[in-house]
C-alpha positions, 0 to 999 in steps of 0.5 A, a space after each residue: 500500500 505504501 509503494 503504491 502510494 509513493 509511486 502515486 506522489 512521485 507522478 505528480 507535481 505541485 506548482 505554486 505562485 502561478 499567475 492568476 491569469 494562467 489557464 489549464 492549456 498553457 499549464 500543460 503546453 509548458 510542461 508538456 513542451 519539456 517531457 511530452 509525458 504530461 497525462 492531465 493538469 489542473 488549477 485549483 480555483 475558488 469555488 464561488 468566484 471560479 478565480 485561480 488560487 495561484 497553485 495547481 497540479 501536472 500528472 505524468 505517465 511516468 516519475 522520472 519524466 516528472 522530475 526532469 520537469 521538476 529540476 527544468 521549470 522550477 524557477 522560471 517564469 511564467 507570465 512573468 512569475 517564477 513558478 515553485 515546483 515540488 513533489 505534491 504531498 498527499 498526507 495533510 499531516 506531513 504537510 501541516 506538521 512543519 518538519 524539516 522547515 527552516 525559517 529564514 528573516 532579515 533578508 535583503 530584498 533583492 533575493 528571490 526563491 531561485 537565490 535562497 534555494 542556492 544558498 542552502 541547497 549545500 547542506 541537504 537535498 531542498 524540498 521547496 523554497 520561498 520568499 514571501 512577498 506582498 501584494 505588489 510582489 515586493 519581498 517582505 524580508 523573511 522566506 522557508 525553506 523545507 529539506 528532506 531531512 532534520 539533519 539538514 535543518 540542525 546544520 543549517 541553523 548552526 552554518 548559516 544563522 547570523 551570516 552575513 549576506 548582501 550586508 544584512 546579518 540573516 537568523 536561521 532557525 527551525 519552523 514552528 508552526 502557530 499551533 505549535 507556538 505557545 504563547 504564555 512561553 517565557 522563552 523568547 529572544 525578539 524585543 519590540 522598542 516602541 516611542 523611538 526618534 525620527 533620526 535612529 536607524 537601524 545601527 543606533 537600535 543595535 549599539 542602544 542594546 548590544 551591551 545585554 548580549 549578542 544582537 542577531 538582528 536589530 530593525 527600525 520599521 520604516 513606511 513606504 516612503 522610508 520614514 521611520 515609523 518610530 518603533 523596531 525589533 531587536 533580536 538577541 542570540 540567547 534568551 537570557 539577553 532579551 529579558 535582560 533589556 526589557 528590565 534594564 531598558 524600558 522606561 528609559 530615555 533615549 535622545 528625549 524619548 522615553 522608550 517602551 521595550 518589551 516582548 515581541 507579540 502577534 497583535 492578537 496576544 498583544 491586544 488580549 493581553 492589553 485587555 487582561 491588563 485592564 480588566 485586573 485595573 478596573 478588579 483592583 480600582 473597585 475593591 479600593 473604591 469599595 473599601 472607601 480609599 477612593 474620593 471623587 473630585 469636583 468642580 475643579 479650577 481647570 487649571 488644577 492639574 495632575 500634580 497640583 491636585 496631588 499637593 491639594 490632597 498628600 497631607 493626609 496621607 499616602 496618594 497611591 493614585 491621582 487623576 484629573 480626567 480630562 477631554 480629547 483636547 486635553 482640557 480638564 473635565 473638572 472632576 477628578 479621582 484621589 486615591 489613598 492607601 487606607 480608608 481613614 486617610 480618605 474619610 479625613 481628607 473628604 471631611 477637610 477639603 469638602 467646600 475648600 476653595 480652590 481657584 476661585 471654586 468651591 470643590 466637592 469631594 465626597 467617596 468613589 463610587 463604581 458606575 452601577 452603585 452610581 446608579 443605584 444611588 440617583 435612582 434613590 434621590 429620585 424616589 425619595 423626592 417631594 413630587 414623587 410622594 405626592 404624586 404616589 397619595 394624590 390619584 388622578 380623577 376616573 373621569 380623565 383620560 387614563 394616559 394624558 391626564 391634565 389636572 389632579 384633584 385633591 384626595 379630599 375632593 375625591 375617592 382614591 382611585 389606583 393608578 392607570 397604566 402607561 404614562 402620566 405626568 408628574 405633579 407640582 404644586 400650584 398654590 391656591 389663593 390667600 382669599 377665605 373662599 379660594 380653592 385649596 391647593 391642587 397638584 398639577 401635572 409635570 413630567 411624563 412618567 410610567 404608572 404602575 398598572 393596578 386594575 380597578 375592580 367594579 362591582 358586577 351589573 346586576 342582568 336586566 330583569 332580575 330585580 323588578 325593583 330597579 328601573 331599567 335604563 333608557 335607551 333613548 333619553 329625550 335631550 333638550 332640543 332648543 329648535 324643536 317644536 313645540 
């Protein structure tokens, strides 16, 4: 089965990087123009769209026909694109598992496939080899290269990592693919400098760091344009190093800019790991505000700052954090947080600078309070107020419209009657009269507000003709008419 199998891989090629514009018969004209041997092709296309993939397969009648195509074609162009030739590997596991792969960076961008497979085809029988590129075909800097064997990998590494080629010092290192790659690893060598100056190249990166251990490369991200993009990435030999220059590093100020150094991320790790960051913020920010240590500031001067609302604040104590919130224009809000190391500094500092006048402003200063406790607690104020008692003892008349009621009664002049649902407008108060005989106060309605749905319950009609005793009602009351006659 296994014979069988190999014979059925050696009589197919896969061609990658193939142009999108190349069809099946001039896939097959190229090939069979070599060994004239060519059984079928076929291009691999998007199923919804029908565009080419960029890859395909050539089936032979016989192996070595098909690796004589292999060791003419691989390279050259066609329609201006050299194509990648391989053996085609059946088994997705053998294909998806990474071995015997090289991963090659910091190259220059002058090299193309044909160039790296040159250089290291002296150290093992080379499988395939790429460079990988963006959309406008201009090399990325990095590139694979498979061999047959792992014993080609180890003494590719050892041989050419470090190695100076076309004056970039390329690293060389096994593959590892990304389901391999573990990200809460604490082993890593490459380092990503952020807040850099306009004028640092990639020499400077590299003498700022070379004191920690040996540099294998040191990159500052440029635009298309070549400007620097302020940030880079330094890679050390040994791990050792790379930790080293992140404690030693970040923070300081270099041409006077402070700068951030720290491991290098995918943006997915580094964007989950921003938000673990500030989810353990926010978790320790509400057990101090819950605690009492944090006081909220306002109607601050806005000239009051940062460190000027420190000063106002560090006679009572310990300040573990002070902030003044501020706009996107960096205007101050007026309002601002203080925050203490024990809840008895907080309480002395609310009740000596509650009403304090700072700048010309009376502050307020009162205890932190999280957003939902925030709420909670206007919503109380709310309930608690005058015009919601009286609104809540004071029922509006049955003969009013049960939504938009327009006038409320006093409770003396009426029966109580519950509440509507929907709508109803809050009452104010409307003094009546000083006169002996004026009308006493009344409620007039506000403010729109939901009513609580309390069904009245009515006695039942007793049926027609059950009690002689009730006169029954008219059908056709007779109503005064001025223009009838007489």
């Amino acid at each position: 089965m296994g014979t069988s199998e190999n014979k059925f891989e050696k009589l197919t090629l896969y061609v990658g990087d193939l142009d999108s514009n190349v069809d099946d018969s001039e896939l097959y004209t190229t090939f069979n123009e070599i060994t004239h041997d060519v059984s079928s092709v076929k291009i691999c296309r998007d199923r919804n769209t029908g565009s080419s993939l960029g890859y395909g397969y050539v089936n032979f009648n016989h192996s070595f026909q098909a690796k004589i195509a292999m060791e003419v074609l691989n390279f050259c162009k066609l329609k201006g694109k050299p194509m990648r030739i391989m053996f085609s590997e059946r088994d997705p596991s053998k294909r998806l598992s990474g071995r015997g792969n090289v991963f090659v960076k910091n190259l220059d961008e002058s090299i193309d496939n044909k160039q790296l497979s040159d250089m290291f085809s002296a150290f093992g029988k080379v499988l395939s080899c790429k460079v990988v590129r963006d959309a406008s075909g201009v090399s990325k800097g990095y590139g694979f290269v498979q061999f047959y064997s792992e014993l080609s990998v180890n003494i590719a590494c050892n041989v050419r990592n470090g190695t100076l080629i076309r004056n970039q010092h390329i690293h060389v290192s096994p593959f590892v693919s990304r389901r391999q790659w573990d990200d809460e690893s604490r082993v890593f060598t490459n380092v990503y400098v952020k807040n850099l100056a306009e004028t640092t190249t990639d020499d400077d990166l590299k003498m700022i760091f070379e004191e920690f251990g040996e540099i294998t490369s040191a990159v500052v991200m440029k635009d298309k344009e070549g400007k620097s993009r302020m940030f880079g990435f330094v890679n050390f030999e040994k791990a050792e190093a790379a930790v080293t220059a992140i404690e030693k590093m970040n923070g300081i100020v270099v041409d006077e800019k402070e700068l951030h150094v720290g491991r290098a991320q995918r943006k997915k790790n580094r964007i989950q790991d921003l938000k673990d960051k500030f989810k353990l913020e926010k978790i320790k920010r509400d057990m101090r505000t819950r605690k009492g240590m944090n006081l909220y500031v306002k109607n601050l001067d806005y000239s009051v700052d940062n460190t000027k609302l420190q000063e106002l604040f560090s006679e009572f104590g310990t300040i573990i954090s002070c902030k003044v919130m501020v706009h996107s224009n960096r205007i101050s809000k007026g309002v601002g947080f203080v925050g203490f190391s024990t809840s008895e500094e907080a309480s002395k500092a609310m009740l000596k600078m509650n009403g304090k006048v700072v700048g010309n402003k009376p502050i307020y200063v009162s205890l932190a309070q999280c957003k939902e406790e925030h709420k909670l607690h206007l919503q109380t104020q709310f309930n608690n107020l005058p015009w919601n008692v009286v609104s809540s003892t004071i029922a509006p008349s049955p003969h009013q419209h049960p939504i938009f009621s327009q006038a409320v009664a006093p409770a003396t002049m009426l029966s109580p009657q519950p509440s509507f649902r929907g709508y109803n407008f809050q009452s104010y108060f409307m003094c009546g009269s000083r006169m002996p005989n004026s009308c006493p106060p009344m409620s007039i309605p506000n403010t729109m507000v939901p009513q609580p749905f309390c069904p009245t319950l009515y006695p039942p009609a007793p049926p027609v003709g059950l009690y002689h005793s009730l006169p029954l009602p008219l059908l056709q009351p007779n109503l005064w008419n001025p223009y009838r006659r007489i």
